[in-house]
KOLNUTOR-875681 format. One record per residue (C-alpha): residue in one letter; residue number from 1; x, y, z. Coordinates in pm, whole numbers, plus 50000, padded with zeros to 5 digits. Example, Ala and Ser with C-alpha at 12.3 -4.5 7.8 and 13.67 -1.06 7.14 Angstrom:
<sites>
+---+-----+-------+-------+-------+
: r :   k :  east : north :    up :
+---+-----+-------+-------+-------+
: a :   1 : 51230 : 49550 : 50780 :
: s :   2 : 51367 : 49894 : 50714 :
+---+-----+-------+-------+-------+
</sites>
This chain:
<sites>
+---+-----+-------+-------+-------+
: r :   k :  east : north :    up :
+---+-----+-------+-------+-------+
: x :   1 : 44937 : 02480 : 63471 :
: x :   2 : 44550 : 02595 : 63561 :
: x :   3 : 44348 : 02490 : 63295 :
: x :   4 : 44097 : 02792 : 63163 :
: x :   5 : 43708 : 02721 : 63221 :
: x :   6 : 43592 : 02875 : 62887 :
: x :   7 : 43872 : 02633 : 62737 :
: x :   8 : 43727 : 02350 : 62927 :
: x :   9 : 43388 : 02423 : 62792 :
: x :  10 : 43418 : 02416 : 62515 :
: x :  11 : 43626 : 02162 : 62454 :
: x :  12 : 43360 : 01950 : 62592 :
: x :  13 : 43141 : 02136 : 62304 :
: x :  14 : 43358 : 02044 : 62052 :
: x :  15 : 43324 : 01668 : 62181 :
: x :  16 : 42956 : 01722 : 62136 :
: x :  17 : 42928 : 01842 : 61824 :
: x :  18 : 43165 : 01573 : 61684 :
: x :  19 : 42972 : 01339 : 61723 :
: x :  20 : 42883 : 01129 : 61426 :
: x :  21 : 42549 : 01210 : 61286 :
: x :  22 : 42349 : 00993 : 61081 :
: x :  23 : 42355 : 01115 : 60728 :
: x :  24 : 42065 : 01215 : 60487 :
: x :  25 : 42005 : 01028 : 60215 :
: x :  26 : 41756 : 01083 : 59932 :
: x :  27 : 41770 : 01330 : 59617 :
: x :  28 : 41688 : 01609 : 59789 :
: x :  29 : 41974 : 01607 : 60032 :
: x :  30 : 42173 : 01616 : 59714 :
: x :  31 : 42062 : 01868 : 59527 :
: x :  32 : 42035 : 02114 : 59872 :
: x :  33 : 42401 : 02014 : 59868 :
: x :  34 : 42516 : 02071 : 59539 :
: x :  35 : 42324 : 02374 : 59547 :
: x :  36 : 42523 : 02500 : 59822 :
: x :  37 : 42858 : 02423 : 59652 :
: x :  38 : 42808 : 02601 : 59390 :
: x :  39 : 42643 : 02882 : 59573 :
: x :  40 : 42979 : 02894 : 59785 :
: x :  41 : 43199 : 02846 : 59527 :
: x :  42 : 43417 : 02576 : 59699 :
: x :  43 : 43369 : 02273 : 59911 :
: x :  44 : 43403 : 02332 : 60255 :
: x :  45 : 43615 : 02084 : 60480 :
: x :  46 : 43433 : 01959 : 60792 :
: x :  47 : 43657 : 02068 : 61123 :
: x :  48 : 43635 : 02111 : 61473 :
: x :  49 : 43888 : 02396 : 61583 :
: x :  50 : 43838 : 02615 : 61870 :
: x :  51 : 43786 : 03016 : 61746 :
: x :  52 : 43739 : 03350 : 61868 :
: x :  53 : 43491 : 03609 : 61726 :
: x :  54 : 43555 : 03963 : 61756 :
: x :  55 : 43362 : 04251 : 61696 :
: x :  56 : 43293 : 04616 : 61778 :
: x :  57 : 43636 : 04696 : 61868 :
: x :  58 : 43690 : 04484 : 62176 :
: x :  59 : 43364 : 04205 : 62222 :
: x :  60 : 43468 : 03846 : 62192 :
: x :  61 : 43302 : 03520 : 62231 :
: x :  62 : 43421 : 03161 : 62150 :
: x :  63 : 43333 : 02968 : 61869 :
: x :  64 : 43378 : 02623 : 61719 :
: x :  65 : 43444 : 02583 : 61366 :
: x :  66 : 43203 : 02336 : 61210 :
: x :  67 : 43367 : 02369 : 60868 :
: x :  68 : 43586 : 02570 : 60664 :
: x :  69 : 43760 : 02702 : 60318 :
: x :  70 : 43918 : 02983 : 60160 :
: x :  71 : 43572 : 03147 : 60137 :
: x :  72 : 43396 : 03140 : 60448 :
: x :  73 : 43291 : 02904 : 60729 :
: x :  74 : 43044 : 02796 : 60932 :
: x :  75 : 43085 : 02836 : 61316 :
: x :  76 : 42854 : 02741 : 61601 :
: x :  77 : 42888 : 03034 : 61908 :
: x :  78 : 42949 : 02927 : 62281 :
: x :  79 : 42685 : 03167 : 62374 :
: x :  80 : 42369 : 03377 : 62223 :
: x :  81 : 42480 : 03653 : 62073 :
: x :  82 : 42365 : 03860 : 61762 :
: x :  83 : 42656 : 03910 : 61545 :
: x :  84 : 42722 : 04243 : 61334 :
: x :  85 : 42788 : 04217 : 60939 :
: x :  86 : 43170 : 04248 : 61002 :
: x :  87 : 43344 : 04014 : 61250 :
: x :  88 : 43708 : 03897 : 61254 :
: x :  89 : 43763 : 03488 : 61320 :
: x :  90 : 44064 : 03375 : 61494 :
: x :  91 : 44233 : 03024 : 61477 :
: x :  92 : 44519 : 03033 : 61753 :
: x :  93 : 44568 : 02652 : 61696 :
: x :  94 : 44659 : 02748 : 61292 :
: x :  95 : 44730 : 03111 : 61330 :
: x :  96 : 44479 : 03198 : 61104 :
: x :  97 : 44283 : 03556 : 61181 :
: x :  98 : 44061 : 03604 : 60877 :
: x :  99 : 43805 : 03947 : 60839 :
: x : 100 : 43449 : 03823 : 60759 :
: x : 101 : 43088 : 03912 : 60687 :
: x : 102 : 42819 : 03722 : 60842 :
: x : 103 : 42618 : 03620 : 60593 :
: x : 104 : 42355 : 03454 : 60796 :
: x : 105 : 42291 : 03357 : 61100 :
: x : 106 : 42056 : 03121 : 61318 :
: x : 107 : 42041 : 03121 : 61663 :
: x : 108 : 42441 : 02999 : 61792 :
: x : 109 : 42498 : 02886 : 61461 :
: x : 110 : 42643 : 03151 : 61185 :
: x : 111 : 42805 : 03139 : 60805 :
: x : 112 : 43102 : 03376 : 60718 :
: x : 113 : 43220 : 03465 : 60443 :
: x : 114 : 43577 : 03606 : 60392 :
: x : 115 : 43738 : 03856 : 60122 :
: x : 116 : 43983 : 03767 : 59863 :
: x : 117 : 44226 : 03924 : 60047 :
: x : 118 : 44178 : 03959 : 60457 :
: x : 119 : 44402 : 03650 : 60524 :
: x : 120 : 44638 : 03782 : 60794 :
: x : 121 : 44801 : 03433 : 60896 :
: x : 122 : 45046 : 03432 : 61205 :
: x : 123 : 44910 : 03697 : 61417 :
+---+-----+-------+-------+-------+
</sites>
């Protein structure tokens, strides 16, 4: 079977960014993250899954999920590309497709955060 270059890509991205990285230490590192928790809402779970964005209708680009929860996520793009306020993520390898807003957004990197009820799993 061909393998797909995007594919290919980035799974060599998501070799990249999983990379260990040394951690912060110190008490601000702490309170940015506790501060962030609670801002969320819930703990995200660090992961490295291979996404799809869509928006307006029919434009796409690949995405790695950096981490994720009920709530939202944080992705990292495979290309520049200024996302719109609503975006749908897709998870083929969990057959998740979840409706999102973009609630910021810095350079390839982006935070989403999903509705109470937009979880469409299996499709």
């Amino acid at each position: 079977m061909p393998t797909n270059p995007i594919d290919d890509r980035l799974n060599k991205r998501l070799q990249t960014l999983s990379a260990p990285k040394t951690p912060a230490f110190g008490k601000a590192s702490a309170l940015a993250a506790a501060r962030k928790k609670a801002k969320r809402g819930s703990e995200r779970l660090p992961t490295f899954k291979v996404g799809r964005i869509t928006y307006s209708g029919n434009n796409e680009i690949a995405c790695v999920i950096r981490d994720y929860a009920d709530t939202g996520a944080r992705i990292v793009l495979e290309g520049e590309a200024a996302l719109p306020e609503d975006v749908c993520l897709s998870i083929a390898q969990a057959g998740v497709r979840r409706i999102a807003k973009v609630i910021w957004q810095h350079d390839r990197e982006a935070g989403l955060s999903f509705g109470v009820d937009t979880q469409q799993s299996g499709q």
